[in-house]
Structures are given as structure tokens and as C-alpha cells.
Residue frames as a rotation matrix with the C-alpha (Angstrom) as fourth column:
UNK 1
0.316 -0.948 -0.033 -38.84
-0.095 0.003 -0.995 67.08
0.944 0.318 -0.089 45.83
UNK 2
0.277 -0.092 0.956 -39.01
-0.960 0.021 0.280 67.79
-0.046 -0.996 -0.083 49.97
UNK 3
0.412 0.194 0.890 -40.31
-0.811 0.524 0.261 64.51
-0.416 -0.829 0.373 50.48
UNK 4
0.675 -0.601 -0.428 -37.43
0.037 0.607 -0.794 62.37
0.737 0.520 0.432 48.05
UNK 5
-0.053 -0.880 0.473 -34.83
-0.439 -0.405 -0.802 64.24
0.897 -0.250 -0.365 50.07
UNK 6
0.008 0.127 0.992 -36.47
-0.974 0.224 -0.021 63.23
-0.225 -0.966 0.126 53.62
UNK 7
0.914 0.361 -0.187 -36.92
-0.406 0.780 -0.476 59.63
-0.026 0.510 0.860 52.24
UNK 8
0.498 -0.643 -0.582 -33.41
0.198 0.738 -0.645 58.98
0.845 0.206 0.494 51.01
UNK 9
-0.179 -0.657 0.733 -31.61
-0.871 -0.241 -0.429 60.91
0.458 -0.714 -0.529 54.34
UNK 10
0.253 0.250 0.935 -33.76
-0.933 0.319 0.167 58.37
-0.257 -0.914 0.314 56.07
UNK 11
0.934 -0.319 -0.159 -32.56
0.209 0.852 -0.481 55.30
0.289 0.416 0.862 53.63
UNK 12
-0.082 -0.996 -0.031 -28.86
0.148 0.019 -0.989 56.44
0.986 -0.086 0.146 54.23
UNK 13
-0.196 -0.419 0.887 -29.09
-0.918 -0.241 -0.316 57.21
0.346 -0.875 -0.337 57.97
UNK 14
0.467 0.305 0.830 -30.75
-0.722 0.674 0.158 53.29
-0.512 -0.673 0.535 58.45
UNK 15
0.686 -0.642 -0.342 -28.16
0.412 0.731 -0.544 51.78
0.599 0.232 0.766 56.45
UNK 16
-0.138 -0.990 -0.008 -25.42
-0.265 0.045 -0.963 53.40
0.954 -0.130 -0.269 58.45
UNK 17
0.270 0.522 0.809 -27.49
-0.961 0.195 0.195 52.35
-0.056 -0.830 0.554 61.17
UNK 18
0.814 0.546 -0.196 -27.49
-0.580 0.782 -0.231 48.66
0.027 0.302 0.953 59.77
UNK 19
0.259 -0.895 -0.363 -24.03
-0.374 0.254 -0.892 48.46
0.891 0.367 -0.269 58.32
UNK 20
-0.508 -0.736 0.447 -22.01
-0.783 0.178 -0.596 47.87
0.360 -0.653 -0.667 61.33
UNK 21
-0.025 0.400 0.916 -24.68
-0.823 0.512 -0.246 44.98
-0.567 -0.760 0.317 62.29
UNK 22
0.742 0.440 -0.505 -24.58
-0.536 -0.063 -0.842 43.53
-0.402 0.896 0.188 59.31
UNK 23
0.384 -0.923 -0.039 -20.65
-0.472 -0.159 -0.867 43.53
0.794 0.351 -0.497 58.74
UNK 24
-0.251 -0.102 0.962 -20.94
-0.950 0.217 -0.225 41.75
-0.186 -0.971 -0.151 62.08
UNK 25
0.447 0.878 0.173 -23.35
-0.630 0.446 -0.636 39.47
-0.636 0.175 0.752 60.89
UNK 26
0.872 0.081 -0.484 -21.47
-0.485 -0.008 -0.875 38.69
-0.074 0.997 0.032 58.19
UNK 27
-0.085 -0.939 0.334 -18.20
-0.940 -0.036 -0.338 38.26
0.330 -0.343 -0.880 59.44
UNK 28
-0.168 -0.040 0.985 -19.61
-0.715 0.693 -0.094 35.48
-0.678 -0.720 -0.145 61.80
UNK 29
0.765 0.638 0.082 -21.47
-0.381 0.552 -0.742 34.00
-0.519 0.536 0.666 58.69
UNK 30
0.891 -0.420 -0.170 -18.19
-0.086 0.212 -0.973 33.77
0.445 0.882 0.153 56.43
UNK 31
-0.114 -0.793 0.599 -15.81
-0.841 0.398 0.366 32.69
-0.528 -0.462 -0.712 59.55
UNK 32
0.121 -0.011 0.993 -16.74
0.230 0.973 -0.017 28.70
-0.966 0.230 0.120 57.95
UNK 33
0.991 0.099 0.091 -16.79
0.111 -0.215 -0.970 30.07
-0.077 0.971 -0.225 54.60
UNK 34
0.307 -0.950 0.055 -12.83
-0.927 -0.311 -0.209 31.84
0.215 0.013 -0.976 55.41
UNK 35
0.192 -0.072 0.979 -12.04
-0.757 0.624 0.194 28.37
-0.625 -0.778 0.065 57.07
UNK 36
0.722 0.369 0.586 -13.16
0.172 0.724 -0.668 26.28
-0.670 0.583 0.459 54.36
UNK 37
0.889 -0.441 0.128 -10.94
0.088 -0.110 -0.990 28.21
0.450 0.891 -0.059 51.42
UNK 38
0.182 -0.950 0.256 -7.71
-0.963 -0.224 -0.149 28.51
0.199 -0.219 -0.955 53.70
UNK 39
0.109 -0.143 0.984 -8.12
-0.046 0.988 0.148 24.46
-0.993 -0.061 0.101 54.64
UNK 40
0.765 0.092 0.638 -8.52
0.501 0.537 -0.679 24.28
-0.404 0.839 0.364 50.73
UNK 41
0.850 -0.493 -0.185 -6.05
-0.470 -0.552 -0.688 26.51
0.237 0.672 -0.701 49.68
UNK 42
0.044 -0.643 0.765 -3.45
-0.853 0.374 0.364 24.37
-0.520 -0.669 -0.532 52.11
UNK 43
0.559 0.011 0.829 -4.62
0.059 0.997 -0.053 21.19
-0.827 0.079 0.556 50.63
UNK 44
0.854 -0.321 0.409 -3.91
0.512 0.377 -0.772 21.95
0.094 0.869 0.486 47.06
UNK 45
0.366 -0.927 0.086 -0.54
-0.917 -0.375 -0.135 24.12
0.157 -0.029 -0.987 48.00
UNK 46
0.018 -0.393 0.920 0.39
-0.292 0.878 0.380 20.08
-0.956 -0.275 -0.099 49.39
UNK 47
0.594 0.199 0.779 -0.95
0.578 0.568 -0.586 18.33
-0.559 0.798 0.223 45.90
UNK 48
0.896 -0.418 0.149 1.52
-0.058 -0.442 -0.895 21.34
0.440 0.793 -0.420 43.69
UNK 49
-0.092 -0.994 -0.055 4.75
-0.995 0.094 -0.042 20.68
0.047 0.051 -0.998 45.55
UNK 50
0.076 -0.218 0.973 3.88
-0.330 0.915 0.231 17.47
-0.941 -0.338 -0.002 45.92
UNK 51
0.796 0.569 0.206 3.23
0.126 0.177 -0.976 17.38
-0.592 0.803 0.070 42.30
UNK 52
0.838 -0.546 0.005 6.06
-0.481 -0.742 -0.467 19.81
0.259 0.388 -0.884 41.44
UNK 53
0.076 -0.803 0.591 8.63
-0.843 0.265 0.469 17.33
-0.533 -0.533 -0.657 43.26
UNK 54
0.158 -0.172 0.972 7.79
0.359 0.927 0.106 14.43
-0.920 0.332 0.209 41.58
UNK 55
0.936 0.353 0.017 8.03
0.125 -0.284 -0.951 16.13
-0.330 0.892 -0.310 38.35
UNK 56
0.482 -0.865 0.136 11.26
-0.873 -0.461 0.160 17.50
-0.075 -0.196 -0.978 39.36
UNK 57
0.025 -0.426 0.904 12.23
-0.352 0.843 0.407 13.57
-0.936 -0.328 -0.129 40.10
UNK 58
0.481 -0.079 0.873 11.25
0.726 0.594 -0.346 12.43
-0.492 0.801 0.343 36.65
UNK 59
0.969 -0.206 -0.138 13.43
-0.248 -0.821 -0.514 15.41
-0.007 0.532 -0.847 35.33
UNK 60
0.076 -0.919 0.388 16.50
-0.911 0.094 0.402 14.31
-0.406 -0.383 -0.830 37.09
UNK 61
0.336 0.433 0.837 15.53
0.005 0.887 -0.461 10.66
-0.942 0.159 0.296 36.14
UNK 62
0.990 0.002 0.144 15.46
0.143 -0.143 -0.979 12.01
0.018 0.990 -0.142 32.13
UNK 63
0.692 -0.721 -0.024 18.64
-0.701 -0.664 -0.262 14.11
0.173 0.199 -0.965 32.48
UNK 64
0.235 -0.527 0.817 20.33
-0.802 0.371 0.469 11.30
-0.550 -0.765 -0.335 34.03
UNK 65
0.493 0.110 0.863 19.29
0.417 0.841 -0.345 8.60
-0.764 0.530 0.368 31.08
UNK 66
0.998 0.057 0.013 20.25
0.024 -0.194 -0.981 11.07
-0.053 0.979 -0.195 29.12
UNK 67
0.662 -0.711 0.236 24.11
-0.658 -0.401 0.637 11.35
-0.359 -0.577 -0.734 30.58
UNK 68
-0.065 -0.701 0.711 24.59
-0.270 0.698 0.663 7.92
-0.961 -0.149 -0.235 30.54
UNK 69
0.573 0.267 0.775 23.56
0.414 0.722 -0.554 7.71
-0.708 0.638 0.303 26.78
UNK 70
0.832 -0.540 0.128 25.61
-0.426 -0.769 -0.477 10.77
0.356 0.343 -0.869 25.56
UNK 71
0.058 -0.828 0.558 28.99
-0.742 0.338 0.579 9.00
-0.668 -0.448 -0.595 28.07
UNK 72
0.440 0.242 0.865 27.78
0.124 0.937 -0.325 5.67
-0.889 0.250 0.383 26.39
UNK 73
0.887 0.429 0.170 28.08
0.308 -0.276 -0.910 7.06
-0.343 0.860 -0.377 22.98
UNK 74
0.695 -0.704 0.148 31.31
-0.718 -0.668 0.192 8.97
-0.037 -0.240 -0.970 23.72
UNK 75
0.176 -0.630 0.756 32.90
-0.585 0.551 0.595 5.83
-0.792 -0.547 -0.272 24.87
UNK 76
0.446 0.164 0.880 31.69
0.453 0.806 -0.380 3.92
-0.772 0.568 0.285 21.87
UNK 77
0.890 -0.355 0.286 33.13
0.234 -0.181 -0.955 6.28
0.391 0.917 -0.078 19.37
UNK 78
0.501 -0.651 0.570 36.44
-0.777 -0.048 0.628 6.44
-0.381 -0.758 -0.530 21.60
UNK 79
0.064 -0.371 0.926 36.76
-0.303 0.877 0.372 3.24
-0.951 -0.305 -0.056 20.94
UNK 80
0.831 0.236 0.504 35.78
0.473 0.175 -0.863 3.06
-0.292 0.956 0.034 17.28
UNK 81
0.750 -0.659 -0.052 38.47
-0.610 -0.659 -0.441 5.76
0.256 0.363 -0.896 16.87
UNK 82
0.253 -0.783 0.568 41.14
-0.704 0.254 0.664 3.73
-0.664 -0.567 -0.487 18.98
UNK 83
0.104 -0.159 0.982 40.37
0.385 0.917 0.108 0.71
-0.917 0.367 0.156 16.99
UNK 84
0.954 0.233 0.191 40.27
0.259 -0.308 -0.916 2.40
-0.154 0.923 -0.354 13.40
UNK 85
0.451 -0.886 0.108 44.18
-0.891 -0.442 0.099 4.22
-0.040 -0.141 -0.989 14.67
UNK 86
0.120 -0.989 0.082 45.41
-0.850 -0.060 0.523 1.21
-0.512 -0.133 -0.849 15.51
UNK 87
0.425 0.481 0.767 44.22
0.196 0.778 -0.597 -0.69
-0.884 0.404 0.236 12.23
UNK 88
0.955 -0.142 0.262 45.47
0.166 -0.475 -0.864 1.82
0.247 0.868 -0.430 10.35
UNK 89
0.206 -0.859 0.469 49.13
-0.797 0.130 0.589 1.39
-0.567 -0.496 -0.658 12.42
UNK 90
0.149 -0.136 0.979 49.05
-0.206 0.964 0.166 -1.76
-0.967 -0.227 0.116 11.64
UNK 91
0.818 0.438 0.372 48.46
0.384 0.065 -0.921 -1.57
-0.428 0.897 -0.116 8.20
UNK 92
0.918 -0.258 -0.300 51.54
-0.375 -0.809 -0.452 0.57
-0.126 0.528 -0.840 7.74
């Protein structure tokens, strides 16, 4: 049982030995790694507003066809009424 105890102190005192070289180590290793996903995360933040704008455009685009066909419409039964009133004037 002694010689578990002496065993793991010495596993846990050469990792806290290690750690801080390590975590060093590391760091330098996953600067190109950190690099790499903030260039990519930039790129595709460009490609979703860029995306997200043109979408917007063909929204405004729709809403707009859709204005002039609803005004169209409007106008045309306007007129259907006007002419129907003053057929039915006439008639009297």
C-alpha cells in the first residue's frame, strides 16, 4: 500500500512538474491551429452577410413585384367599377 502511495505522489508531483511545459508547448503548437479557425471563422462570417444581403435583395425584389401587382389589380378593378357606374348612369 506504502509503495502505491510513493508511486502516485511521484506521478502527480512530475505532472505538475510537466504541466506548465507542456501548456507551453502546446500553446506554441495550436498558435497555427488558433490562426487557421479565426481566418476561417472571418471567411465564412463574409460568405453569411454576404449571403444574408443578397437574400435580403431578392426579398425586397419579391415584395416589390408584389406591390406593383396588388396597385395593378387595384387600379384594374377601379376602373372596372368606374366603367360598370357609368354604364349603369347611362342606362338610366
Amino acid at each position: 500500500m506504502d509503495k502505491k502511495y510513493v508511486i502516485g505522489a511521484a506521478v502527480a508531483v512530475g505532472a505538475l512538474v510537466l504541466v506548465p511545459g507542456l501548456a507551453a508547448a502546446l500553446s506554441r503548437a495550436g498558435e497555427p491551429l488558433k490562426r487557421a479557425a479565426l481566418k476561417t471563422g472571418a471567411v465564412a462570417w463574409d460568405e453569411f452577410r454576404r449571403a444574408g444581403a443578397e437574400a435580403y435583395e431578392h426579398m425586397e425584389d419579391l415584395a416589390a413585384e408584389f406591390r406593383a401587382e396588388v396597385e395593378a389589380h387595384q387600379s384594374e378593378a377601379a376602373a372596372a367599377e368606374t366603367a360598370a357606374s357609368s354604364t349603369g348612369s347611362d342606362a338610366s
